[in-house]
Wavefront OBJ file of the C-alpha trace (Angstrom):
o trace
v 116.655 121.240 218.689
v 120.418 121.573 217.671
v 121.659 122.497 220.763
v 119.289 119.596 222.367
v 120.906 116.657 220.007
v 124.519 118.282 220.231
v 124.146 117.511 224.538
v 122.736 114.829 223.902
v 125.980 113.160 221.452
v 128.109 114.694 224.635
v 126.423 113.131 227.245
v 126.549 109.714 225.310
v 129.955 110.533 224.883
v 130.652 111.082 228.606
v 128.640 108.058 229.328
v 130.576 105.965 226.708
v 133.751 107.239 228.083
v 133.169 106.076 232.245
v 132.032 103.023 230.917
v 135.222 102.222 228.660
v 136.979 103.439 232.442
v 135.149 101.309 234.685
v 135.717 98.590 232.241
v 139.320 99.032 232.169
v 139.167 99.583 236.057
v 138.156 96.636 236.373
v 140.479 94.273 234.367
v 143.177 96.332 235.696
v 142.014 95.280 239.529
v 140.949 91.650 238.319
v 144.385 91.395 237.371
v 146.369 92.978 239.808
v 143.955 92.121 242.881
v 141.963 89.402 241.895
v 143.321 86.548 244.135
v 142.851 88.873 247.346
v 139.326 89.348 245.966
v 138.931 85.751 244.862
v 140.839 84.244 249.041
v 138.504 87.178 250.584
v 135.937 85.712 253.358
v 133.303 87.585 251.422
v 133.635 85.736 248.346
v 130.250 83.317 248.576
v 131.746 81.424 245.286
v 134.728 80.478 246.894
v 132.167 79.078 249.852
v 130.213 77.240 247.309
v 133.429 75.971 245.425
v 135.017 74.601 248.651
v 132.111 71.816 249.195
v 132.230 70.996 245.875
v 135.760 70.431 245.543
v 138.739 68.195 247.603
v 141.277 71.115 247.597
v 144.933 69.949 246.212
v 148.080 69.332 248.250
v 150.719 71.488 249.509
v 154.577 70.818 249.335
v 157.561 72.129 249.925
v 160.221 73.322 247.579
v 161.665 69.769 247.808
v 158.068 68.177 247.519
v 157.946 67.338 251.530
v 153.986 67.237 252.210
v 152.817 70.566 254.365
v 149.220 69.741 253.719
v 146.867 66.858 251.677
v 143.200 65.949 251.709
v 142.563 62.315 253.402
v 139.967 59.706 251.795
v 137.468 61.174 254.878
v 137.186 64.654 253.475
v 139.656 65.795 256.694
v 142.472 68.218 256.046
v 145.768 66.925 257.545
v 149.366 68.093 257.836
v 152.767 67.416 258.491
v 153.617 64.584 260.753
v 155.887 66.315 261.950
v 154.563 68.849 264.938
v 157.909 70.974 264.524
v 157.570 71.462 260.878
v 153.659 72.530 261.125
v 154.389 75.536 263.689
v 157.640 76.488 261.962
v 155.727 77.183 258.303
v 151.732 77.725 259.301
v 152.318 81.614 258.607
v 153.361 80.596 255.079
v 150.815 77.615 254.784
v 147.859 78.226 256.447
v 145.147 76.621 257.941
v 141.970 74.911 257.142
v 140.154 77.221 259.597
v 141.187 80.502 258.121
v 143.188 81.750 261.355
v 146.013 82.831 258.737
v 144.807 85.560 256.578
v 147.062 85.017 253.759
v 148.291 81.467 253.917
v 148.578 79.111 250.981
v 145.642 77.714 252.353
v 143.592 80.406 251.568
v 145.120 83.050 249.252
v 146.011 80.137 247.170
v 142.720 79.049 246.897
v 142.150 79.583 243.613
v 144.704 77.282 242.822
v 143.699 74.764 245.369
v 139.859 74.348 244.402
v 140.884 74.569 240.888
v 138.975 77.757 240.226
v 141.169 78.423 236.830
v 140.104 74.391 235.582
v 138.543 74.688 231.814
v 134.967 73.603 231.602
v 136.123 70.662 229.533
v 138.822 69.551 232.322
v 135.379 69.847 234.689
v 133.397 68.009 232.099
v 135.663 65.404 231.756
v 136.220 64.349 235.315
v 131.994 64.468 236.286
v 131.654 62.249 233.152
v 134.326 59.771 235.218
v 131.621 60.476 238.585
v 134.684 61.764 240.303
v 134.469 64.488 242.426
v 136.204 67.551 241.474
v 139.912 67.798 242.791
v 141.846 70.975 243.247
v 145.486 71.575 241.875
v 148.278 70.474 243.736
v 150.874 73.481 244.487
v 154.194 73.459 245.574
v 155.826 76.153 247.476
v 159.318 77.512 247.305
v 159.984 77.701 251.254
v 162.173 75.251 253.043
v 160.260 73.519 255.964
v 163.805 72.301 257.445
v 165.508 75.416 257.152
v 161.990 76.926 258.446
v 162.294 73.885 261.519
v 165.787 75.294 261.977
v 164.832 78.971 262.693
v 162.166 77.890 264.820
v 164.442 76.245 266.817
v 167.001 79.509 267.275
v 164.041 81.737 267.931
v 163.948 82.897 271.114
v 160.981 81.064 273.507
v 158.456 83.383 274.487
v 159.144 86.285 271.917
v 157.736 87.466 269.197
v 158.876 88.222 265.979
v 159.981 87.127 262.686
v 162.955 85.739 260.778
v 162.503 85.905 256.589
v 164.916 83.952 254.487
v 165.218 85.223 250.393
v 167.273 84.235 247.625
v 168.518 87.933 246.656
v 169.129 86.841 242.943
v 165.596 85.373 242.351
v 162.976 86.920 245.004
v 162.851 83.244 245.998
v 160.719 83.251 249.782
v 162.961 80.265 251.255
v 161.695 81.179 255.301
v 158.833 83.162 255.782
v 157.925 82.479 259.412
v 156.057 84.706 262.446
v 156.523 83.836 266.437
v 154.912 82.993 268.465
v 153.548 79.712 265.971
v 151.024 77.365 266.547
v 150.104 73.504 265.734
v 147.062 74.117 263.148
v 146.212 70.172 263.847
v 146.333 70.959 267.847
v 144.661 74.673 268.597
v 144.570 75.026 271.697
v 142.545 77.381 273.672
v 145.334 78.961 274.748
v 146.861 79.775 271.522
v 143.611 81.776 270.638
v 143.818 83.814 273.782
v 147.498 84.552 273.410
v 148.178 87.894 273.524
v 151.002 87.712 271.388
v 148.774 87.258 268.727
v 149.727 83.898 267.280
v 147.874 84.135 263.836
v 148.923 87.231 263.103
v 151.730 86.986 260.592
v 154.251 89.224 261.645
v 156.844 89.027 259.038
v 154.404 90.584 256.239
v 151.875 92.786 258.789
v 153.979 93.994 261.635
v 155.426 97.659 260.697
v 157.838 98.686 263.244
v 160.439 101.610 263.599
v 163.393 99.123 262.353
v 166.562 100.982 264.273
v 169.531 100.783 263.106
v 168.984 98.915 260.582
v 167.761 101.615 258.678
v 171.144 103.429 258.790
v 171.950 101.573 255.641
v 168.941 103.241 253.376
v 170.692 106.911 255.398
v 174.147 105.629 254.211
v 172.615 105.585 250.193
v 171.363 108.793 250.391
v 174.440 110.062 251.825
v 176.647 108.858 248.874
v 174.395 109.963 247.112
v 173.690 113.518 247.797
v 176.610 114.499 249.884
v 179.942 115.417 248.421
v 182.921 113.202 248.798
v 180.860 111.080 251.452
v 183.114 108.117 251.941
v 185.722 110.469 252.886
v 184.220 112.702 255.246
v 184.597 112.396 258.600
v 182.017 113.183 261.277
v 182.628 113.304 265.127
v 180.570 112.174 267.378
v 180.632 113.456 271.048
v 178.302 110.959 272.637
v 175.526 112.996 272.577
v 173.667 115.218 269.668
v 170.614 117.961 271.178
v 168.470 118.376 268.866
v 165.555 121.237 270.010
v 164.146 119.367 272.865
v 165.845 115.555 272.500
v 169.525 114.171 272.446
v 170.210 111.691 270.469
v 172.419 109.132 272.020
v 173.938 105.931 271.187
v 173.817 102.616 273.242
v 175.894 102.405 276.787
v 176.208 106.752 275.866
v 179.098 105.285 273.445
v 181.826 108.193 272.408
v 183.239 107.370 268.980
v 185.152 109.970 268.610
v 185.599 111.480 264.730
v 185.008 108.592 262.012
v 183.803 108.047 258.513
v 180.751 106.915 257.830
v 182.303 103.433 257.143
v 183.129 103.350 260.659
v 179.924 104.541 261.822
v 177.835 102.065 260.132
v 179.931 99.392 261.777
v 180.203 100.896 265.253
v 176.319 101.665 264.716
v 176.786 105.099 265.577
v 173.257 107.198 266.064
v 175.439 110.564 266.676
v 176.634 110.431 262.875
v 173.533 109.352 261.214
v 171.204 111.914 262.921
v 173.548 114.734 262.001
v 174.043 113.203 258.262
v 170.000 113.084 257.865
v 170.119 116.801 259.340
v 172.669 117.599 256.348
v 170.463 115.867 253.826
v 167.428 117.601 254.668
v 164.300 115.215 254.753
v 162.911 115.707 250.632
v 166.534 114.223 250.173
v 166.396 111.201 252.620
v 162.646 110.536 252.399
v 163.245 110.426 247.997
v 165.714 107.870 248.738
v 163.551 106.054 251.162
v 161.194 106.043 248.267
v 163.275 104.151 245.797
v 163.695 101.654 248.302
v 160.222 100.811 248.172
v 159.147 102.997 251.220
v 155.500 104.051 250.638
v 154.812 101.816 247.890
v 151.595 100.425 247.457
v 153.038 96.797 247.501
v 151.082 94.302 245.165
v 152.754 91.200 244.904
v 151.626 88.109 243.241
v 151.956 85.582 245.855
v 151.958 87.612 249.120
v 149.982 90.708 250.796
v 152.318 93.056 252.327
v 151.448 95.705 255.143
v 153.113 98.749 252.938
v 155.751 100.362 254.930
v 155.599 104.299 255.718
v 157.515 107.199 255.668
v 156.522 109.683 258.208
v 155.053 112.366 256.351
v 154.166 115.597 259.066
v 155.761 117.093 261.962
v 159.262 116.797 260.135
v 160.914 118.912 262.394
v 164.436 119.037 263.070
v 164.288 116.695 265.970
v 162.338 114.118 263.967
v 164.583 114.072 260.602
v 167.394 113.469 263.338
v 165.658 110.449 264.401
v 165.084 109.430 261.208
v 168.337 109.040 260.072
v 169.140 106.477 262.794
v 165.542 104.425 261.775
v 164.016 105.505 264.633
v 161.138 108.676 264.774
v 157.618 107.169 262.934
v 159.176 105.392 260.407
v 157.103 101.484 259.955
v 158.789 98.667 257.742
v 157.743 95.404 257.923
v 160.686 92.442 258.277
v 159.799 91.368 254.820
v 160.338 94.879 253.306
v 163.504 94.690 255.378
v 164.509 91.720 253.899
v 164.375 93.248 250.448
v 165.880 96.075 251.280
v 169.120 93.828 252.208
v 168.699 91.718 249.402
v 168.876 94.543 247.101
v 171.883 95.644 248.152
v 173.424 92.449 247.440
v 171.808 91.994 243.856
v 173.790 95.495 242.681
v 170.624 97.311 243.702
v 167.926 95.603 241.836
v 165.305 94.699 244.448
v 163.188 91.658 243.687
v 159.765 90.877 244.228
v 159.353 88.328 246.876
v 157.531 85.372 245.610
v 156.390 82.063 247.471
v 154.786 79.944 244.557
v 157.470 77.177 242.830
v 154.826 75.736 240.541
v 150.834 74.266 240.465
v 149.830 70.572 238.743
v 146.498 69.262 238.021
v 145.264 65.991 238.687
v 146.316 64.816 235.046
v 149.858 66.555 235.846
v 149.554 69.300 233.231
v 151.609 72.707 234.208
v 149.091 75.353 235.728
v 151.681 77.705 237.125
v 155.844 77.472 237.403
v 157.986 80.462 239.190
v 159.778 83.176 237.322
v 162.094 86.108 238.787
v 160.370 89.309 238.679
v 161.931 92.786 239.487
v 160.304 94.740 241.794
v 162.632 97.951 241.338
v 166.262 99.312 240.747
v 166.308 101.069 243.418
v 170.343 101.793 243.417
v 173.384 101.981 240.973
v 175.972 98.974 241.926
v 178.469 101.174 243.006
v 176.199 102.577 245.947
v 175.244 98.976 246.719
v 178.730 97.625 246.320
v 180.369 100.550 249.170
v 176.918 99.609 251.195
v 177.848 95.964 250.989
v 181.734 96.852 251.768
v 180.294 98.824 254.886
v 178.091 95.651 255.700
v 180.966 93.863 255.867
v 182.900 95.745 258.038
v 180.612 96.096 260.441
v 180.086 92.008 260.612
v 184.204 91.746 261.057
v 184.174 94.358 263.558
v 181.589 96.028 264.354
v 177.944 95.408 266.278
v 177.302 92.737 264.020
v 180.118 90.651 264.519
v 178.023 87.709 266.051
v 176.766 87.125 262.295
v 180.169 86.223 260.846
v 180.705 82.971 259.600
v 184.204 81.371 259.029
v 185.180 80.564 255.220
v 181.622 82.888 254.252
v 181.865 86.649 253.253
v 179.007 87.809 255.772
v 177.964 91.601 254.973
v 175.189 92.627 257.943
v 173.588 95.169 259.702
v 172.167 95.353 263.112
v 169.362 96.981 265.185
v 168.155 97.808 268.203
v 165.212 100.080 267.736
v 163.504 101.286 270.989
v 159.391 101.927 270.998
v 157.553 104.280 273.149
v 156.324 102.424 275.962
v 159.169 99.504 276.404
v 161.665 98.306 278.234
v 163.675 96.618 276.000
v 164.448 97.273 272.652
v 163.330 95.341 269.874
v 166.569 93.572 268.460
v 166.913 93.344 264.428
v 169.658 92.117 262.155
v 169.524 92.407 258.454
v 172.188 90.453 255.788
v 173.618 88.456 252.921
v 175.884 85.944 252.313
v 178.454 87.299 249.061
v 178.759 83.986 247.499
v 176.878 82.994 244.112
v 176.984 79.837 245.237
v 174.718 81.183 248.198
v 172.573 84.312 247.431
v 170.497 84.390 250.586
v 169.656 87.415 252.917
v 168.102 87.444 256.089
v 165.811 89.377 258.541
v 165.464 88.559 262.158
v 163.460 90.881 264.022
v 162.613 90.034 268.028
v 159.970 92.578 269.251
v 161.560 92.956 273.245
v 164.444 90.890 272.032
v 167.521 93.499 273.539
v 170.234 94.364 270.914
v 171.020 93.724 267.286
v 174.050 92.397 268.118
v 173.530 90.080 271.185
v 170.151 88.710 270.094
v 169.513 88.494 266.348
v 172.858 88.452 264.941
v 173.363 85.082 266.399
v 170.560 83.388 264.823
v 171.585 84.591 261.371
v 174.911 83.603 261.875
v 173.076 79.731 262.440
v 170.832 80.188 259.249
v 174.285 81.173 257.398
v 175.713 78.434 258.340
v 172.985 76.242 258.027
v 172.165 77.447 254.177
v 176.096 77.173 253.233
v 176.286 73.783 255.016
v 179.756 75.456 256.973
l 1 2 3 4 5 6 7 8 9 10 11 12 13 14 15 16 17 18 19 20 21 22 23 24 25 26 27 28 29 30 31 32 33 34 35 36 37 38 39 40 41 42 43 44 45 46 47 48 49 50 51 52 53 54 55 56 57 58 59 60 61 62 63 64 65 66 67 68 69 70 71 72 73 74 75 76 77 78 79 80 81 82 83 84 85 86 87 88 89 90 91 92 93 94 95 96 97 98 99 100 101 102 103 104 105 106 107 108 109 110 111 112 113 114 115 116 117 118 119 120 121 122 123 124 125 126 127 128 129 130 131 132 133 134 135 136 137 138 139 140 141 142 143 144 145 146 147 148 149 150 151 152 153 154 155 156 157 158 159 160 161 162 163 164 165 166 167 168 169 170 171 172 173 174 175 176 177 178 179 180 181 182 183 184 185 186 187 188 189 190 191 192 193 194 195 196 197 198 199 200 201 202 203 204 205 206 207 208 209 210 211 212 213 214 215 216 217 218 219 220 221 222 223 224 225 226 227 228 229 230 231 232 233 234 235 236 237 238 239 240 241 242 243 244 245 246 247 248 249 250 251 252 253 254 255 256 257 258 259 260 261 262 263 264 265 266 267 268 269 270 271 272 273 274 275 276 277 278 279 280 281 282 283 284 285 286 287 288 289 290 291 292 293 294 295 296 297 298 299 300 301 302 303 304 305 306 307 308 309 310 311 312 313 314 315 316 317 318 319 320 321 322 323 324 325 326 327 328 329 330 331 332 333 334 335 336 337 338 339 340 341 342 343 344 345 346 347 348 349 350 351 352 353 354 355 356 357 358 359 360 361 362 363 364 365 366 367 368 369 370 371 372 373 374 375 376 377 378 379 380 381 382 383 384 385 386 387 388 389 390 391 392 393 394 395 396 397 398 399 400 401 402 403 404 405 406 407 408 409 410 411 412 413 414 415 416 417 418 419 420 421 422 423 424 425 426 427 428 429 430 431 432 433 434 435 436 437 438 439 440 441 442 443 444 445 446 447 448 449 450 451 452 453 454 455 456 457 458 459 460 461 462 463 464 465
């Protein structure tokens, strides 16, 4: 009978115990994935909400209307046709085609799921019918119009626009677009995929790009790197592959200052062959590689690190950002703007603030930080490399006059294509200016001839030079 009652206080132990877990399980995914659960298609609350409830209106950082509910019920948006297709990845649309738009991963927000009971009590006693909270979001739709315009017709890609001091989302924009009040039936049989968001879901070797997260782990691990000097012969083999650079380039011995500007492939494959890949893929890691990513405003594809068949060959391909390496343009964009924040990364955000009908504060922004993922005096040489390679190197199409442009360009080449998908990642070094950039043109050519040039336009543009 002992032993019988002494089970029985240790099963109701064990018992007592899962529960306490799954309870605490569940709070913890409430609040860390509660608005994905809450915007999710399978949420039948949210179906019964929305026909209950006029959803709120949607503004830009400098309160120019993106979306409002008429007197008819109808959901309508800009007036202007450009400014629609340049921010309906970041907005949304009233049908859903955008996974994570405002319009629906905001929704909670929108049909005022968070309004007290009295708030709801209050406006039924008034026979109104409930209204949603207004929101305002922190991207730009002119400086989104603007990069629509500089895109390349016909391509796809994306261009991503953060304040590196704040996380601040001010362009957050995929290509091809569409005109959410004008769907057309041949924008849902494109087959470049025109509600797919591409600067937050499309995970891509990123080229040379890369070469700047091989350059940390280099000063890093390897003695005396900024002095070193590596020579590069045109051509590496490595087992059954040579790695190459572009036009079969000979640079000849250089630092690695040099070969960050000049974009070299020769030095970078044998530098990831001297760090060995636990020491590249570690630093890979603190840049947010193979995170889990959970942001607050935004649902980003996580970005991978290839993890078998890390043979010699491979890790050489790896160092230049090529091999099976997948980073989205967002991730991208952090990685840059972490470099120019002294190596604290910040969490991209895309919410400014969210009002009531009465005007009461649901919601306003703060900066969060997403990582350190560097001391300042790696991201200061990184930055002095940047530069370099924008006053003479592949990314020289970026610089700006009267702006200290650091960049970094890519040209990263995908089984099965003829061209190479171009990429250019940057920051302007001015307080007065913290913005980086990602461009990224899936078939776009090079770096250099195709991306760099639009960021040197949304430089501009943001400095007014």
């Amino acid at each position: 009978m002992k032993m019988i009652k002494s089970n029985i206080r240790v099963i109701t132990l064990i018992v007592c115990a899962l529960f306490v877990s799954l309870m605490a399980f569940a709070a913890f995914s409430i609040s860390t994935q509660g608005q994905r659960w809450f915007s999710s298609s399978a949420n039948t609350y949210l179906r019964r909400t929305k026909s209950n409830v006029t959803p709120g209106s949607i503004v830009d950082r400098h309160n120019v209307l993106l979306a409002k509910t008429d007197e008819q019920g109808k959901r309508i948006y800009s007036s202007d046709p450009a400014i629609r297709k340049a921010v309906v990845h970041a907005v949304g649309d009233d049908r859903g085609n955008i996974a994570y738009g405002a319009e629906s991963f905001m929704a909670n927000y929108l049909f005022a799921y968070n309004e007290s009971y009295p708030e709801r009590l209050a406006q039924a006693l008034r026979g109104e019918k409930r209204r949603g909270n207004d929101i305002r979001l922190l991207i730009d739709s002119a400086l989104c119009k603007k990069a629509a315009s500089l895109f390349p017709a016909g391509k796809s890609g994306a261009i991503v626009v953060m304040n590196y001091k704040t996380g601040e989302v001010l362009a957050l924009q995929s290509f091809p677009g569409y005109d959410p009040v004008n769907l057309s039936q041949a924008d849902q049989e494109n087959p470049l995929k025109p509600f797919w968001n591409r600067a937050t879901m499309w995970s891509s070797a990123p080229g040379s790009v890369f070469k700047v997260v091989t350059l940390a782990a280099a000063l890093r691990n390897i003695p005396d790197a900024m002095d070193k000097t590596y020579e590069c012969t045109g051509s590496l083999e490595v087992g059954d592959t040579s790695v190459t650079d572009a036009q079969h380039a000979v640079h000849g011995i250089i630092t690695l200052k040099k070969a960050l500007a000049v974009s070299c492939n020769n030095v970078f494959a044998k530098v990831a062959l001297e760090l060995g890949d636990a020491s590249l893929k570690k630093t890979a890691s603190d840049f947010g590689i193979g995170d889990y990513f959970l942001f607050s405003d935004l649902v980003v594809q996580n970005s991978v690190y290839p993890a078998d068949d890390r043979s010699e060959k491979e890790i050489a391909w790896t160092g230049p950002g090529q091999s099976r390496l997948q980073i989205t343009p967002l991730h991208m964009a952090m990685i840059a703007s972490s470099i120019a924040n002294d190596g604290m990364m910040m969490e991209p955000r895309l919410l400014l603030d969210v009002v009531n009908g009465a005007g009461q504060s649901k919601y306003s922004f703060f900066a969060k930080e997403y990582r350190h993922v560097m001391e300042k005096v790696t991201a200061d040489v990184i930055a002095d490399y940047m530069r370099e390679a924008v006053r003479s190197g592949t990314a020289s199409a970026a610089a700006v006059p009267g702006l200290d442009i650091a960049g970094k360009t890519g040209s990263a080449q995908i089984d099965g294509q003829t061209e190479t998908n171009a990429w250019f990642i940057g920051f302007i070094d001015d307080s007065r200016y913290p913005y980086a950039i990602c461009v990224a043109i899936e078939d776009g050519g090079s770096g250099g001839g195709a991306a760099a040039p639009i960021a040197r336009e949304l430089f501009r543009y943001l400095s007014g030079k």
